[in-house]
PyMOL Python script that loads the backbone (N, CA, C, O; Angstrom):
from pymol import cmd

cmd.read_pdbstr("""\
ATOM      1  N   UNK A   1     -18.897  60.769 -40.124  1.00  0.00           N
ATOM      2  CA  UNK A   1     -17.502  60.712 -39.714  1.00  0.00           C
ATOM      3  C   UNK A   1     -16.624  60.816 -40.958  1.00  0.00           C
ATOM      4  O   UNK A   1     -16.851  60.188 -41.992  1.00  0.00           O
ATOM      5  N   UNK A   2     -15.560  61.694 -40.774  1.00  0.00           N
ATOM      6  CA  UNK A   2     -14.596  61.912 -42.187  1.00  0.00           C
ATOM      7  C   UNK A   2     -14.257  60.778 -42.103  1.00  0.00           C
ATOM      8  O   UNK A   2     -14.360  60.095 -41.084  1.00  0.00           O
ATOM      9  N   UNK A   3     -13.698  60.336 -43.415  1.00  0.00           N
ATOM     10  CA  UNK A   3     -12.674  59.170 -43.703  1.00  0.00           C
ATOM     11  C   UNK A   3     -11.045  60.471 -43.725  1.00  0.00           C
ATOM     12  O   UNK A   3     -11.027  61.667 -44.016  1.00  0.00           O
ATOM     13  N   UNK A   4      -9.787  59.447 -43.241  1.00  0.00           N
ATOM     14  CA  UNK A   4      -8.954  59.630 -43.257  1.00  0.00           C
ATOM     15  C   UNK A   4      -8.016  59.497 -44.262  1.00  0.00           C
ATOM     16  O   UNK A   4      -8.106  58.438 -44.882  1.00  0.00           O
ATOM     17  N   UNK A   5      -7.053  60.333 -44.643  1.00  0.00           N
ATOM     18  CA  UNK A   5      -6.317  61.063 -45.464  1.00  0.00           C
ATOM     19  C   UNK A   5      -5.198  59.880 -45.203  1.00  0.00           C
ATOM     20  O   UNK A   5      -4.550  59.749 -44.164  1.00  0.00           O
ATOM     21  N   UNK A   6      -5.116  59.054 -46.368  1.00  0.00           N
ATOM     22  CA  UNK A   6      -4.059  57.593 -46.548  1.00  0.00           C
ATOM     23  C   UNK A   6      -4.003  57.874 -48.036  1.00  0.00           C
ATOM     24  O   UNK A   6      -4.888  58.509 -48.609  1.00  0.00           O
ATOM     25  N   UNK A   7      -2.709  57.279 -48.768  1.00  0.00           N
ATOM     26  CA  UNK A   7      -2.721  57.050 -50.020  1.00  0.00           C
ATOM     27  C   UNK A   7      -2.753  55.700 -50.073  1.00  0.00           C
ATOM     28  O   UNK A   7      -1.927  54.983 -49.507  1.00  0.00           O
ATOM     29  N   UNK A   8      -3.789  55.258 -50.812  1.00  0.00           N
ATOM     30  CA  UNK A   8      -3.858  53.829 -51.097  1.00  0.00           C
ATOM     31  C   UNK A   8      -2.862  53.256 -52.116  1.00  0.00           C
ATOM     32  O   UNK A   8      -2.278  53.995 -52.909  1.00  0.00           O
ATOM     33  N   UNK A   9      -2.657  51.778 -52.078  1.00  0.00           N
ATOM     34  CA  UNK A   9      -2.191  50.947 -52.426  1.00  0.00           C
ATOM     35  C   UNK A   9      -2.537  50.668 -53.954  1.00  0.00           C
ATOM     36  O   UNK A   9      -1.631  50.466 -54.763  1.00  0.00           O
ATOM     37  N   UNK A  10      -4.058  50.662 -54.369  1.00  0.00           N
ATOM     38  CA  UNK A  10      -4.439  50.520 -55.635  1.00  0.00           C
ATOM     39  C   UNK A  10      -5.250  51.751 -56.276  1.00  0.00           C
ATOM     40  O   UNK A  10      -6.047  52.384 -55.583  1.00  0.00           O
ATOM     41  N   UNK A  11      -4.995  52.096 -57.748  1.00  0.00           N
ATOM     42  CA  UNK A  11      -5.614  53.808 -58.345  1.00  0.00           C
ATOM     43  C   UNK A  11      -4.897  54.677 -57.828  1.00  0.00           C
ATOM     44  O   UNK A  11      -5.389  55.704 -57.362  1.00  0.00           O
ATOM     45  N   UNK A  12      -3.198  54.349 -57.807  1.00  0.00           N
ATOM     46  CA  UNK A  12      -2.495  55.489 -57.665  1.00  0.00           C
ATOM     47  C   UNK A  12      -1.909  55.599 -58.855  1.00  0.00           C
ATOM     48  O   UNK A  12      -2.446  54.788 -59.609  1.00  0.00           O
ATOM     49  N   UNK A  13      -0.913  56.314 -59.500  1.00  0.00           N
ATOM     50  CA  UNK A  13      -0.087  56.594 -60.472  1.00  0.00           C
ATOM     51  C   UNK A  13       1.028  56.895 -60.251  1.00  0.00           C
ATOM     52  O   UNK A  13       1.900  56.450 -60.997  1.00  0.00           O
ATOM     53  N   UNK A  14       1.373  57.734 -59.175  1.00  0.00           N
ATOM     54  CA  UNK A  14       2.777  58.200 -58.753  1.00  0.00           C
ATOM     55  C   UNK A  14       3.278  57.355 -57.577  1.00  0.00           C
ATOM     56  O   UNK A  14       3.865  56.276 -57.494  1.00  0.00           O
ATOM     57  N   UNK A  15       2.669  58.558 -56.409  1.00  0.00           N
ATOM     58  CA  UNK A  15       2.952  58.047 -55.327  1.00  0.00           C
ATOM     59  C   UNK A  15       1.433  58.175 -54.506  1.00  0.00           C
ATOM     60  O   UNK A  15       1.417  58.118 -53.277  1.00  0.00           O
ATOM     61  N   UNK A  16      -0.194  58.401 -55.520  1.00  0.00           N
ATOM     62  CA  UNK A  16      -1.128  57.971 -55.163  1.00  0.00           C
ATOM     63  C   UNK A  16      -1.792  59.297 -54.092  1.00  0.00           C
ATOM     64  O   UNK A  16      -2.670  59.083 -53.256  1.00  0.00           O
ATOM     65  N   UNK A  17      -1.071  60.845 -54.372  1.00  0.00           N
ATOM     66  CA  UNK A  17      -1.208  61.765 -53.572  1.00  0.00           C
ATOM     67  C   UNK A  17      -2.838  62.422 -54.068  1.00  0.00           C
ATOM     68  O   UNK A  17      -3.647  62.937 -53.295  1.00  0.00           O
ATOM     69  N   UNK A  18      -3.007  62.233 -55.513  1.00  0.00           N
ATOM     70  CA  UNK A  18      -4.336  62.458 -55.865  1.00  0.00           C
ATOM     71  C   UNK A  18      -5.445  61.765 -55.750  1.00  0.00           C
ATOM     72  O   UNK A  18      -6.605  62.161 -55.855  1.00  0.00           O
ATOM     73  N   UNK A  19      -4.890  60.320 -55.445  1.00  0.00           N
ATOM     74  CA  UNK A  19      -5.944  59.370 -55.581  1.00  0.00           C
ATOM     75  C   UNK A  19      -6.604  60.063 -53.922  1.00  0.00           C
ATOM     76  O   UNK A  19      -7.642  60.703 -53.754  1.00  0.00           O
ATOM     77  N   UNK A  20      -5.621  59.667 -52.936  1.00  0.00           N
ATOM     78  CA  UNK A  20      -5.695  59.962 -51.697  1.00  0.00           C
ATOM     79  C   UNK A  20      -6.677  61.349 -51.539  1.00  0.00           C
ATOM     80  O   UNK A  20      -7.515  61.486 -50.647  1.00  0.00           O
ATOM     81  N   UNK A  21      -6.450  62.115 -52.358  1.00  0.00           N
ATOM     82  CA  UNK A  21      -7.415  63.570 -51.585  1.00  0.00           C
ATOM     83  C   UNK A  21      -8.524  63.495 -52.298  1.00  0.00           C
ATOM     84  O   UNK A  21      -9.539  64.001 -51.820  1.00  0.00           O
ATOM     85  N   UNK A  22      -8.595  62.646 -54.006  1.00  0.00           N
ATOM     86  CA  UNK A  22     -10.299  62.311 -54.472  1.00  0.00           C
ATOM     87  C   UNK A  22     -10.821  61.827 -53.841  1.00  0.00           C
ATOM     88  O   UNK A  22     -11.953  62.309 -53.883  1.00  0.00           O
ATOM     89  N   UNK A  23     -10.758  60.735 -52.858  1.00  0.00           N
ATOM     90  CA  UNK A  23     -11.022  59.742 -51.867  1.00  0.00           C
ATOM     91  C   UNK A  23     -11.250  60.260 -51.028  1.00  0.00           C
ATOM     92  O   UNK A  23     -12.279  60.031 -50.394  1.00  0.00           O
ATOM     93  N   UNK A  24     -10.226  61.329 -50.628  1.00  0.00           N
ATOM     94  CA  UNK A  24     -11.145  61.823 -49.317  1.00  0.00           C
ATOM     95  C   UNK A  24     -12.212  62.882 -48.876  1.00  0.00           C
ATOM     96  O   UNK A  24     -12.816  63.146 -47.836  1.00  0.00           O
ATOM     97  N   UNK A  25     -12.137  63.569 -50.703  1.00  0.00           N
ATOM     98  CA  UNK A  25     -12.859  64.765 -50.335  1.00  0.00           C
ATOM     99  C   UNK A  25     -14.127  64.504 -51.147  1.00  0.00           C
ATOM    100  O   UNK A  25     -15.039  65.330 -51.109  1.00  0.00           O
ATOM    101  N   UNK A  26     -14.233  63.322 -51.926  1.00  0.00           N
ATOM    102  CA  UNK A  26     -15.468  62.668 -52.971  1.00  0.00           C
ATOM    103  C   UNK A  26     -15.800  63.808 -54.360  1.00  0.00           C
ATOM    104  O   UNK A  26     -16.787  64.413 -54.777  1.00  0.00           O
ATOM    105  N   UNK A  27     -13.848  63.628 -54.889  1.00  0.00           N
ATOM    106  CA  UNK A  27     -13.887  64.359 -55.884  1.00  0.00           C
ATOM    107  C   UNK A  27     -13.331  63.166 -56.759  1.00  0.00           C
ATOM    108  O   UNK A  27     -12.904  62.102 -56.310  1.00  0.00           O
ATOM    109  N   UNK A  28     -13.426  63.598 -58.317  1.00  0.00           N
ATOM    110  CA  UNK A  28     -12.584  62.596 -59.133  1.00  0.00           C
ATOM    111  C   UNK A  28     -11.275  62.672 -59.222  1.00  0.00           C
ATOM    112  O   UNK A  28     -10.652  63.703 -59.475  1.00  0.00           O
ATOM    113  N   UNK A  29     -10.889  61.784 -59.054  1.00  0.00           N
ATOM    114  CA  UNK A  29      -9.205  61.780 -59.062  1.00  0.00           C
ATOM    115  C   UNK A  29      -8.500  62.196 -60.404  1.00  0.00           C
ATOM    116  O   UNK A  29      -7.289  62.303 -60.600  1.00  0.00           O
ATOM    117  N   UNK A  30      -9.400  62.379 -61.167  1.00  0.00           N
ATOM    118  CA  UNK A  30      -9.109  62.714 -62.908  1.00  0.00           C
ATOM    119  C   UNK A  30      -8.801  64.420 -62.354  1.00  0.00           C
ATOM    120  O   UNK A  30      -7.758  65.073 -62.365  1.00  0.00           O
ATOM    121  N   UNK A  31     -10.055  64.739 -61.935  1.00  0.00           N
ATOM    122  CA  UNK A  31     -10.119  66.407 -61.486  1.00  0.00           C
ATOM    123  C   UNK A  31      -9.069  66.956 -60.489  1.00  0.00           C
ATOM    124  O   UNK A  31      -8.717  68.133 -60.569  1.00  0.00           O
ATOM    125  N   UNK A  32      -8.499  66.014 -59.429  1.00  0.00           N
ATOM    126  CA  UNK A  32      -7.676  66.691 -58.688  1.00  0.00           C
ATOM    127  C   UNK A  32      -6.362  66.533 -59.749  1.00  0.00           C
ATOM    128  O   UNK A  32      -5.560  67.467 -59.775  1.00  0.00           O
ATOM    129  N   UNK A  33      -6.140  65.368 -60.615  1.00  0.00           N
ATOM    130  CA  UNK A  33      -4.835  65.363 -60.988  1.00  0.00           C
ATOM    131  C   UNK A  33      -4.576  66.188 -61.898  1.00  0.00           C
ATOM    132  O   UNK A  33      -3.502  66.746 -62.127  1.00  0.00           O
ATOM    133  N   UNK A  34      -6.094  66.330 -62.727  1.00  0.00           N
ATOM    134  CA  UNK A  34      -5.906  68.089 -63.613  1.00  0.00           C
ATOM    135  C   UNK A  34      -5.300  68.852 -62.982  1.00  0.00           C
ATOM    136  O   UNK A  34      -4.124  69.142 -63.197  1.00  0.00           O
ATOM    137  N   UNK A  35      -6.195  69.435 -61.848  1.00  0.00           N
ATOM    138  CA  UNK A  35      -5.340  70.312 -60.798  1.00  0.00           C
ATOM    139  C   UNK A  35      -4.142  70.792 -60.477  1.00  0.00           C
ATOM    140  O   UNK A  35      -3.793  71.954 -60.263  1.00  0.00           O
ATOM    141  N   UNK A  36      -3.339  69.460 -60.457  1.00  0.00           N
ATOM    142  CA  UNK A  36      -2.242  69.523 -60.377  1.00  0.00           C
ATOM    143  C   UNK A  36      -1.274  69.906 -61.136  1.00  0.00           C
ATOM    144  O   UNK A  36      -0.346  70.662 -60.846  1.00  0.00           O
ATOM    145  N   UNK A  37      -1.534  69.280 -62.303  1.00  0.00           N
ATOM    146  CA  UNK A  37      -1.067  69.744 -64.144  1.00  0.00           C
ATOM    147  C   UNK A  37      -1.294  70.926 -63.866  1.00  0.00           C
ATOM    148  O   UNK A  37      -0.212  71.372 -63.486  1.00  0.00           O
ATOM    149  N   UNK A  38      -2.264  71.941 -63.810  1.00  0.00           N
ATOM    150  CA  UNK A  38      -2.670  73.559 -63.794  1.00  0.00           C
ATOM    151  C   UNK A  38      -1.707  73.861 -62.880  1.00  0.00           C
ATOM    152  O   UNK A  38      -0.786  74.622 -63.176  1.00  0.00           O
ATOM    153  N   UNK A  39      -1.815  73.313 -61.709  1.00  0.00           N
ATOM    154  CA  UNK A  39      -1.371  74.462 -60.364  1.00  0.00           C
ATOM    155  C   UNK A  39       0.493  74.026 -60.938  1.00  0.00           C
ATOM    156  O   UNK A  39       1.299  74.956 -60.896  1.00  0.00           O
ATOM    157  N   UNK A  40       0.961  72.703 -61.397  1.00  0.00           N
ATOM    158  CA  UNK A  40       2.366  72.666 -62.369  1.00  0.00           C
ATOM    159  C   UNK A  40       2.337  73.550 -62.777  1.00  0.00           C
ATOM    160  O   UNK A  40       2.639  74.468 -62.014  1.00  0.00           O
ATOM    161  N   UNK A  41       2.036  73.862 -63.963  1.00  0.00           N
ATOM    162  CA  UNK A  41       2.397  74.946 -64.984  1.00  0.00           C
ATOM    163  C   UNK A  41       2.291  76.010 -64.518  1.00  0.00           C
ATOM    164  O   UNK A  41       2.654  76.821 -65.370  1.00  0.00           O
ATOM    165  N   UNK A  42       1.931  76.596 -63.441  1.00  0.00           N
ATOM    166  CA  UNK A  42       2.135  77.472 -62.791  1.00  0.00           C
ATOM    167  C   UNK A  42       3.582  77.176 -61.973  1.00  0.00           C
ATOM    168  O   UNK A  42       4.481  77.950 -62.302  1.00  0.00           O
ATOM    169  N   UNK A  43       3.817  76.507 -61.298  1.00  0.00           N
ATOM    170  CA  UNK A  43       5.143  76.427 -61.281  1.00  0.00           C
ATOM    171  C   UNK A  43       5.141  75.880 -59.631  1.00  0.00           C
ATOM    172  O   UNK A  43       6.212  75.655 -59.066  1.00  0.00           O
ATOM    173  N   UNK A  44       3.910  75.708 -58.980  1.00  0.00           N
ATOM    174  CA  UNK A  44       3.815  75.386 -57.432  1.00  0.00           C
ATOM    175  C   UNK A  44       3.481  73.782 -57.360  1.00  0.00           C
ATOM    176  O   UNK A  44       3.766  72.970 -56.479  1.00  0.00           O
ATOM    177  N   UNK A  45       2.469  73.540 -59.136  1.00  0.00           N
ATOM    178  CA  UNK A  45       1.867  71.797 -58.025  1.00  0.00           C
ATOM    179  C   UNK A  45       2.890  71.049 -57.688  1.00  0.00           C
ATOM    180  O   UNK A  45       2.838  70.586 -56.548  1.00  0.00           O
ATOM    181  N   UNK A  46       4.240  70.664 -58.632  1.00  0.00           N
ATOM    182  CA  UNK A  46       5.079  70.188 -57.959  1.00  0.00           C
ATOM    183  C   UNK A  46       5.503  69.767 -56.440  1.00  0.00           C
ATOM    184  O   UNK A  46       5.614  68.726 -55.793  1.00  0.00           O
ATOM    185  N   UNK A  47       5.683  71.212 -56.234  1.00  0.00           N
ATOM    186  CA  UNK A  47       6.109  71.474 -54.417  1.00  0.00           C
ATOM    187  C   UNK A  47       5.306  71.295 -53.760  1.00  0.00           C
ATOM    188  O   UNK A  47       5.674  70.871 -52.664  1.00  0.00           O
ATOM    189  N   UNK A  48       3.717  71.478 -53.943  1.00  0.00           N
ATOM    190  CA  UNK A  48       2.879  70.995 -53.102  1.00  0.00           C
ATOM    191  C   UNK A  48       2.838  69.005 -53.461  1.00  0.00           C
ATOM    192  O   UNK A  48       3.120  68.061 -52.723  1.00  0.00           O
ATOM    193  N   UNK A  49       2.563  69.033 -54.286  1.00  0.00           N
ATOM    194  CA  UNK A  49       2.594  67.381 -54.404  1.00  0.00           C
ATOM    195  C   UNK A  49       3.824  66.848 -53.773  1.00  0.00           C
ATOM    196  O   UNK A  49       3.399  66.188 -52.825  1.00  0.00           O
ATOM    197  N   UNK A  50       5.309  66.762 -53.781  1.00  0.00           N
ATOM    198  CA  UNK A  50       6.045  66.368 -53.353  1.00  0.00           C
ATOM    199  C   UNK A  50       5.960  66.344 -51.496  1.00  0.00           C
ATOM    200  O   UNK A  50       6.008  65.347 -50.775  1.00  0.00           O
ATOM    201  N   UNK A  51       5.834  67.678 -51.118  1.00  0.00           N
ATOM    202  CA  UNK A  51       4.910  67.449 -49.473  1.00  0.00           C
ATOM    203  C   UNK A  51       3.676  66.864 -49.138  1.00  0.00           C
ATOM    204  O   UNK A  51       3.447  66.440 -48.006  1.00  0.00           O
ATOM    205  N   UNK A  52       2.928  66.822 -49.996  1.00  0.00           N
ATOM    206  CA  UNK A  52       1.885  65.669 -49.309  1.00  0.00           C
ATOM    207  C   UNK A  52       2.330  64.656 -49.714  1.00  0.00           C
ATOM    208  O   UNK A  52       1.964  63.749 -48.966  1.00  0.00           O
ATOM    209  N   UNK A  53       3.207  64.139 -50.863  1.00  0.00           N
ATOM    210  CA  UNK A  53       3.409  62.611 -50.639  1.00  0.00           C
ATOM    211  C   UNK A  53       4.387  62.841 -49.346  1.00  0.00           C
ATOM    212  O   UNK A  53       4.184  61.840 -48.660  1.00  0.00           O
ATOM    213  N   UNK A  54       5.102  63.453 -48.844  1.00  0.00           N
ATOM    214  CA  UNK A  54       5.890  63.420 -47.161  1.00  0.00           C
ATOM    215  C   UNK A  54       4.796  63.073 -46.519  1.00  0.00           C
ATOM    216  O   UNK A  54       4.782  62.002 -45.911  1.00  0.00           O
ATOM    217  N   UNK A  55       4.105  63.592 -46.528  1.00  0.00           N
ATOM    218  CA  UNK A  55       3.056  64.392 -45.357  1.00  0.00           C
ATOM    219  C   UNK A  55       2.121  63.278 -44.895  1.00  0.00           C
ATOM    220  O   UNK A  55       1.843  62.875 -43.766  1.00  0.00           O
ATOM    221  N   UNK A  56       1.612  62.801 -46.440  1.00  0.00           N
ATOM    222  CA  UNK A  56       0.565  61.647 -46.376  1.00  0.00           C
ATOM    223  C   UNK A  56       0.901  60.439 -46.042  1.00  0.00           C
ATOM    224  O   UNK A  56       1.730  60.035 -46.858  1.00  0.00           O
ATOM    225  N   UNK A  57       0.618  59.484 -45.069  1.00  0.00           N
ATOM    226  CA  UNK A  57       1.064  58.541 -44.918  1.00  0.00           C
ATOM    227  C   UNK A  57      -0.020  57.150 -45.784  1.00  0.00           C
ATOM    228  O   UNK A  57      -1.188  57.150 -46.171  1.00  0.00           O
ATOM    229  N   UNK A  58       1.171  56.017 -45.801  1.00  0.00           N
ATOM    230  CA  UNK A  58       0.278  55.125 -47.197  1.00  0.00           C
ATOM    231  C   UNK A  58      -0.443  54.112 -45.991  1.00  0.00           C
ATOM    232  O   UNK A  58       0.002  53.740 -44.905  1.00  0.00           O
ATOM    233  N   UNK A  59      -1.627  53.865 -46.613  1.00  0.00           N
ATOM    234  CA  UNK A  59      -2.495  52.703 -46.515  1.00  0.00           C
ATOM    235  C   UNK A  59      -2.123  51.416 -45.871  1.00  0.00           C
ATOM    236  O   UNK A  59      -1.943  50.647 -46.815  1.00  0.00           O
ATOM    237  N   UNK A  60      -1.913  50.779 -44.759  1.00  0.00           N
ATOM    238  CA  UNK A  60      -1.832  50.140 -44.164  1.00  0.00           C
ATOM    239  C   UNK A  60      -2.092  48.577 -44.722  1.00  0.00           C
ATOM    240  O   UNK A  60      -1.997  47.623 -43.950  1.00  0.00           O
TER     241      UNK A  60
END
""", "prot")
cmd.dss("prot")
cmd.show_as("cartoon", "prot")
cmd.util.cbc("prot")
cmd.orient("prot")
């Protein structure tokens, strides 16, 4: 059974949008937040990060 797509409360940094998809996809959260830095400087991670923190709802 998948685990569900939450940003947790603790091992976030921002608003916890990387922690949330290492967690859910059983990647390192070091590696997705690289990711993000890359897909930045390209000029998109921004805009995608800012919609999944919308998108993602936090940890209960």
């Amino acid at each position: 059974m998948s685990q569900a797509l939450v940003r947790p409360r603790n091992g976030k940094v921002v608003a916890g949008v990387c922690a949330a998809l290492g967690e859910r996809f059983g990647v390192s959260t070091f590696l997705v937040r690289l990711g993000f830095v890359i897909f930045g400087l390209a000029g998109v991670g921004e805009l995608v990060y800012i919609a999944l923190w919308i998108v993602i709802p936090k940890e209960r």
